[in-house]
C-alpha positions in Angstrom: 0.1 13.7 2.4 1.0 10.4 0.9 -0.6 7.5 0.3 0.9 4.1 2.0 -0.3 0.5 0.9 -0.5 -2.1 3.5 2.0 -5.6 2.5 -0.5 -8.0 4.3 -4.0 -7.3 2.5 -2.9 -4.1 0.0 -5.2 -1.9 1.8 -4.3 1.8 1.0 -4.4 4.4 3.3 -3.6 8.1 3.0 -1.5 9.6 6.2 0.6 12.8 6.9 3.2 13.2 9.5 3.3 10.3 10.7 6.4 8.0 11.4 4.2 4.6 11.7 1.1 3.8 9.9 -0.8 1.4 10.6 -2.8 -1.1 8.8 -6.6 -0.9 10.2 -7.9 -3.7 7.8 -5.5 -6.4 9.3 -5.7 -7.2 13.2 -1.9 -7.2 13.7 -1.3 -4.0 13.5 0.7 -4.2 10.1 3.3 -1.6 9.6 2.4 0.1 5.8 4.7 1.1 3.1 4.4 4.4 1.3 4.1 3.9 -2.6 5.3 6.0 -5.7 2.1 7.3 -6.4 1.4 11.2 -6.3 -1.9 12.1 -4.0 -3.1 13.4 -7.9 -2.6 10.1 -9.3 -3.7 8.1 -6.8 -7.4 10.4 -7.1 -7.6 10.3 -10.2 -7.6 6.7 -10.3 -10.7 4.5 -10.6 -11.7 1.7 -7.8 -10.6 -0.6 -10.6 -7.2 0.7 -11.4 -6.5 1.0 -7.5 -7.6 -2.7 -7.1 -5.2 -3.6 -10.3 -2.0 -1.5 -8.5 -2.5 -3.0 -5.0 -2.8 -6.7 -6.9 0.1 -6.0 -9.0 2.1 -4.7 -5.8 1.4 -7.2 -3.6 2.9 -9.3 -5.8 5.8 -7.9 -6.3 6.2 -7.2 -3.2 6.1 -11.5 -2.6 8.1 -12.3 -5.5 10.8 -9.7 -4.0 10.6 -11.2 -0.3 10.8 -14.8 -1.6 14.3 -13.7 -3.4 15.6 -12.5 0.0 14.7 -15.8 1.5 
């Protein structure tokens, strides 16, 4: 299992096996990243702290794609 984070809303979502995961928050049918988190740390991580990581993500996420552009 690993646990994939969407780059539109930062919506996580825990998949195995599967070559495309999609986002079911957003209505295009966003394509989801995998993140560095263990399926152990991800648990053991309070609504609050997973809320922090997806905000703190999705902005780096940003500040990388704006660099590219």
């Amino acid at each position: 299992m690993k646990i994939y984070i969407c780059p539109e809303c930062g919506q996580f979502r825990e998949a195995s096996r599967r070559k495309e995961v999609i986002c079911y928050r957003c209505e295009n049918e966003v394509q989801m990243q995998p993140i560095k988190l263990s399926m152990e740390e991800y648990f053991n991580m309070t609504k609050e702290e997973r809320e922090e990581y997806s905000k703190s993500w999705l902005y780096i996420h940003e500040c990388l794609h704006k660099k590219k552009n």
